[in-house]
N, C-alpha and C positions, 0 to 999 in steps of 0.2 A: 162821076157819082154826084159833085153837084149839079149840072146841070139836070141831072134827071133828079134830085129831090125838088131841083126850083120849079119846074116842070109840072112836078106836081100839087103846090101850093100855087100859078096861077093859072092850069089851065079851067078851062069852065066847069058844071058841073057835072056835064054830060059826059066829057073825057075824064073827068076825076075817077070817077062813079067806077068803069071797068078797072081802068087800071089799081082800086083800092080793092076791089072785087081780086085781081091780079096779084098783089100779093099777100093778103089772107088767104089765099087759094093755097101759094108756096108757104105761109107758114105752117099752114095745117096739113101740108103735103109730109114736109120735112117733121115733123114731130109727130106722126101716124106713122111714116116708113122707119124714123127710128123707134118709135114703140112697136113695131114688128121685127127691126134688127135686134132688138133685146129681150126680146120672148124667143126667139132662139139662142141667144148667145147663153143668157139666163135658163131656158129649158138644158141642157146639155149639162150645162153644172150641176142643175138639180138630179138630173139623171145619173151622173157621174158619181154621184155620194150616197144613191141608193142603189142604184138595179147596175150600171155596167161592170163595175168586179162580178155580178154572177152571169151576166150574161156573155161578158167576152174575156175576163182572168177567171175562170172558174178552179182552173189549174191550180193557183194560187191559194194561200192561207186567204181568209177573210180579211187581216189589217191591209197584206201587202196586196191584194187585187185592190182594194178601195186606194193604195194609195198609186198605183199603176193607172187605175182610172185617173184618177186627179193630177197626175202627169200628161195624161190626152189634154187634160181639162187646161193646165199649162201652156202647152204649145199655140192655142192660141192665143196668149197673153202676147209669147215672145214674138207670133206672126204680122201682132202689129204695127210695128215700127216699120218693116219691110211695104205694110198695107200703106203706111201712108205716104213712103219714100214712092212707091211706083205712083197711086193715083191720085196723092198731092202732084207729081211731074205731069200727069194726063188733066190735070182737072186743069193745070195753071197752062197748059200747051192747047190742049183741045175743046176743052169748057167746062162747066160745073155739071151741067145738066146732064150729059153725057156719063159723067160717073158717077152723079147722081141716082141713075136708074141700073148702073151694070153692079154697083156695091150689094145693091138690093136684092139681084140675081145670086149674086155670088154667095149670098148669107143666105137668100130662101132654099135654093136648089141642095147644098150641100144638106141641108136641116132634114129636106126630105129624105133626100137619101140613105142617114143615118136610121132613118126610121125603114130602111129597106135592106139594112145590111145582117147577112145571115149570122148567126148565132158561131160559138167558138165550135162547139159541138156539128155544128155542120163543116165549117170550112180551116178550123183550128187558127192559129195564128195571124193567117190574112184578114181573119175578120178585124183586129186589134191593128193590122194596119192600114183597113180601109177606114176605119173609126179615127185615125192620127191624120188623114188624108183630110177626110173631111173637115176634119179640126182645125187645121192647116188653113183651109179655103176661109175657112168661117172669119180667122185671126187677121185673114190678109182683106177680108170683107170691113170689118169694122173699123181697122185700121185705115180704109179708105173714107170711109162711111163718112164722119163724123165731119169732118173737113166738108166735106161736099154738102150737108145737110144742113150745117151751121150757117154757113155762106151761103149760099142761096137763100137760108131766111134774112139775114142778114142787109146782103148786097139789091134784096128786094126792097126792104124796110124804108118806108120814109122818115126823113129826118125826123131824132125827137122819140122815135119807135123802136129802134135799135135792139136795144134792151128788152123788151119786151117781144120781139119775134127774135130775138137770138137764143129767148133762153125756151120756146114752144120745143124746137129740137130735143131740149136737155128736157124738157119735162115728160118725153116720151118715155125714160129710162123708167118711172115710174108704174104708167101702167103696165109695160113691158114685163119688169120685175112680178106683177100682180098675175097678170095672165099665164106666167110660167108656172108662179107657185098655185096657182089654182087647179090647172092641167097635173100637177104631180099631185096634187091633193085629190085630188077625183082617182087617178091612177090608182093611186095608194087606197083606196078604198076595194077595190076587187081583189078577189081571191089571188094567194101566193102564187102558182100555178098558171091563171088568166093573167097574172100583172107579167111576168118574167117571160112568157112566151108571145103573147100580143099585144095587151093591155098596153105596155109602153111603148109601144109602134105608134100609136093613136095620135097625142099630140105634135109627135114629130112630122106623122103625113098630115095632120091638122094646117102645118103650117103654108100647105099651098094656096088654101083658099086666102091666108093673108100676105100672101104674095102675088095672089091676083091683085086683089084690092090695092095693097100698097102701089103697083105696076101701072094701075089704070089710074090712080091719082098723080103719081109724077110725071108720068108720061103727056099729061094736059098742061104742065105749068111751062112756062118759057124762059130761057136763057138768062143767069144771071146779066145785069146791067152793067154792074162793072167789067163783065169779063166781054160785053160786045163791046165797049167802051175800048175797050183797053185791045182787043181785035182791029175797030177801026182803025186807031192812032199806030197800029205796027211797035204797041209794045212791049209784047211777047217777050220772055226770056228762054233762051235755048236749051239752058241746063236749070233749071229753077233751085235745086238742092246742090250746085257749087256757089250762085249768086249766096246764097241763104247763107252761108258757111263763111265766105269771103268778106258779104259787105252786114252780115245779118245775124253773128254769133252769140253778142249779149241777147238780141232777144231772143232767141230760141232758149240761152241759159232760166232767162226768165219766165219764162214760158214753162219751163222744166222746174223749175223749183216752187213755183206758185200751186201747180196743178199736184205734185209730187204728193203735201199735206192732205188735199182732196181728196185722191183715188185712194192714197192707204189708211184716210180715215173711212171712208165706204166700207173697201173691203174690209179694214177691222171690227169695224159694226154690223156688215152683214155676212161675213164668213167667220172670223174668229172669235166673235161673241158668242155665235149660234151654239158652235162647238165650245167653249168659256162656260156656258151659259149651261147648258145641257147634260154637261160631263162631268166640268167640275162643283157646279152652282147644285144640279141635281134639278134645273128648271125645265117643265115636260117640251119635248117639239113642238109640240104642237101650239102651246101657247109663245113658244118665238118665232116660230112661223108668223103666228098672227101677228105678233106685236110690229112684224119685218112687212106685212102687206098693209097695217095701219098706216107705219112711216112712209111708203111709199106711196098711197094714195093722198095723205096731207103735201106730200112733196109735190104734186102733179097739180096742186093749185098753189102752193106758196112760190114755186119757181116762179110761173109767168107774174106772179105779183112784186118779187123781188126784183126782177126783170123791169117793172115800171118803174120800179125804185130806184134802181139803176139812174133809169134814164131824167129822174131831177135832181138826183144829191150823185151820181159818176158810179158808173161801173167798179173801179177799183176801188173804191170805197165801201160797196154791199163784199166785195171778196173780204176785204180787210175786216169785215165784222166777222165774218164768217168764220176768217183763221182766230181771230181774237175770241168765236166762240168756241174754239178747241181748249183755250185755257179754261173758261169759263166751265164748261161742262165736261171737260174729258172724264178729272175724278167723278164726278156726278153721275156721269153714266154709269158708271160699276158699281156704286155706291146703290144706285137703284137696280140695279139686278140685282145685287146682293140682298136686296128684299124678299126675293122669289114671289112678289104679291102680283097680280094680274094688272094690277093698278099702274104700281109703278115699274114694272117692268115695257108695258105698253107707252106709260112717257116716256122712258127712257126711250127707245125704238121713233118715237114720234119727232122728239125734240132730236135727235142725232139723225136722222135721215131728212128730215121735214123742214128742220129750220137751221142747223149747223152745215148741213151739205148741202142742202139746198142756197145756202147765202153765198158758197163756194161757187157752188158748180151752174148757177143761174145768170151769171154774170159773165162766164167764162167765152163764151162765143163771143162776144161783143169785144171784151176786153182784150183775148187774143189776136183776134179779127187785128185790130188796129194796129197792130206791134209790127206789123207788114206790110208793105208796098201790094199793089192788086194783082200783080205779075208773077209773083212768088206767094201769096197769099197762101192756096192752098197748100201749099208744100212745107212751109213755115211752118200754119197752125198745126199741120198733122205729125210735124217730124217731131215739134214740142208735147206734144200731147200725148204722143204713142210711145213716145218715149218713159216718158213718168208714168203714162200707166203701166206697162212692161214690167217695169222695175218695181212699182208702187203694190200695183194689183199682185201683180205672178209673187213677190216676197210679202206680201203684207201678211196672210197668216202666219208664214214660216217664223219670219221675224218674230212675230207677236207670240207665237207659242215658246220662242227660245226666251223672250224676256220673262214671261209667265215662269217659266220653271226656274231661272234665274231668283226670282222671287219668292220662292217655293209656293207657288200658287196665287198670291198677291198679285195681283195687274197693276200695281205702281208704277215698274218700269216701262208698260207697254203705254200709259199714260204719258209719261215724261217724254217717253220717245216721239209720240206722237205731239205737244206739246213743242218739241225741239223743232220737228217740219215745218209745227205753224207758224215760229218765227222766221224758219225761211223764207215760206208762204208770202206773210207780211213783207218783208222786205220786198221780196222779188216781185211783187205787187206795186209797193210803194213806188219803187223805180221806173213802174211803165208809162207809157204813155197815156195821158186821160182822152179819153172817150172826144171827139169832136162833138157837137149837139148842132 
């Protein structure tokens, strides 16, 4: 890797010029395909909390189909750790690139087909397990996903940049998030009738035309640099997740507890508020809808800005503010729902998606990136990552709504709780390794 960043500070202008062309191509590749991996992953959930209890538990009472859906919706949580154990081993044995492009298959294909799977009323039961099937794929897709799209911006990046293309990836999650809720927002507009028999098929076969695109974008970019590097030299590792385990435990622990704060403050704020917010608050959907596609579009330009930030004051330092602004804003955040005013309900959503998780999760490529040798890389970041989200994402409502009632209604304790991770967070941060420049 140095000699390819020296490389690029003296060759002349003429060879500069493509090869800078070369990797803003990969980081815009890697943060367009994951803003297509999360309008599916994100479309499903949305569908999952409205129309699949009718259209594949119909059998069912109304609470327990929605919560039979949201157990589909589950399974891919748990399928990623599995996602990143296989093609973290593929990505670190055969290349980035390579599964760069098959993650992207694996998540658009399944997305269509959900949108092509017959109703219970047609095929009874196998519909509910062809919907778990493809759930499955999706779980083992993202879980590969992320590792491969990080690293390739990353391993592109010239020195000094790091940061700022590691986090184009992560700022995909954003518009991602936006174009799902916009797709069920359109949905939700047609007739009860039109929406439950086809109307919801739309955005899910939607998603082929951005799987062409995402396809024809990655398919032009070239082969991470570290991983021919590290091809030439012969030095490959044979088993990547026994190396990782043997010579590579603390960082993975780190790795798992730094992210752990991040994903279950996400999903707190955009699953368990919503329902929080809605149920108990009395505050309409639709104005947390909005507040939820504000925070995500402010995120979609604060990331790559924290990302620069990163790269003059250290990647674990923009984290380290980040968990430090869980103290700072966790009660606040409630406090301002507890407004019900459009005002401050919209900064709360703005400041908790936009600039608390965005100071987490913008930094997170870069900073994980490092905690690994280039051999084991992608197996590392994905086995740390998929892990904390699993446990993070798949309990984070569950948990939240057991402290909620513990409370009787109060969100104190889901505060505290949250609040305890981010000293985790913090620590497991402070311990890692800083950033080379």
């Amino acid at each position: 890797m140095t000699a390819y960043n020296d490389s690029l500070e003296t060759d002349n202008l003429e060879t500069a010029t493509p090869r800078k062309a070369g990797y803003v191509k990969v980081g815009l590749a890697s943060m367009i395909g994951t803003t297509i991996e999360w309008y599916d992953f994100f479309l499903y959930g949305s569908a999952a909390a409205l129309i699949f209890n009718k259209i594949f538990f119909p059998s069912f009472d109304p609470i327990t189909g929605t919560l039979a859906a949201f157990a589909t919706y589950s399974v891919g949580f748990f399928a990623r750790p599995l996602g990143g154990i296989v093609f973290g081993h593929f990505g670190d044995r055969v290349g980035r690139k390579s599964m760069f492009i098959t993650t992207l298959f694996l998540m658009g294909i399944p997305t269509i087909l959900i949108g092509l799977i017959p109703s219970y009323e047609s095929i009874g039961y196998w519909a509910a397990v062809l919907l778990v099937l493809m759930r499955l794929l999706q779980g083992l897709a993202v879980g590969g996903e992320w590792g491969g799209a990080v690293l390739m911006a990353v391993e592109h990046a010239p020195t000094g940049k790091k940061g700022l293309f590691g986090s184009l990836p992560q700022a995909g999650v954003g518009p991602g998030l936006v174009l799902a809720s916009l797709a069920m927002l359109w949905v939700a507009v047609l007739p009860q009738q039109d929406m439950l028999t086809w109307g919801w098929r739309i955005p899910f076969l939607a998603s082929v035309v951005l799987l062409l695109i995402g396809w024809y974008i990655r398919i032009r970019v070239s082969e991470s640099p570290d991983f021919e590097k590290m091809e030439e030299s012969g030095a490959k590792v044979k088993f990547p997740i026994v190396e990782i385990f043997r010579s590579h435990p603390l960082a993975v622990l780190k790795v798992v507890g730094a992210r752990f704060a991040e994903v279950t403050w996400f999903y707190t704020v955009v699953t368990f508020a919503l329902a929080y917010a809605t149920t108990t608050l009395g505050i309409p959907k639709a104005l947390m809808l909005e507040a939820t596609i504000w925070g995500a579009l402010i995120a979609f330009f604060t990331m790559p800005a924290l990302g620069m930030l990163g790269d003059r004051i250290g990647h674990k330092w923009v984290f380290i503010l980040g968990a430090i602004g869980i103290f700072l804003f966790g009660f606040t955040f409630f406090d301002l729902l507890a407004t019900k005013q459009a005002l401050w309900v919209n900064m709360a959503m703005i400041v908790a998606i936009g600039v608390v998780y965005a100071a987490m999760y913008a930094p997170e490529a870069s900073l994980f990136s490092n905690q690994f040798p280039p051999e084991i890389r992608y197996s590392g970041i994905s086995i740390g990552v998929q892990l904390s989200g699993a446990i993070g994402g798949g309990l984070a409502p569950i948990v939240a709504i057991w402290l909620l009632s513990i409370g009787g209604g109060n969100p104190k304790y889901v505060t505290w709780y949250l609040c305890l991770l981010g000293i985790i967070a913090l620590v497991s941060a402070w311990r890692m390794r800083a950033q080379a420049h």
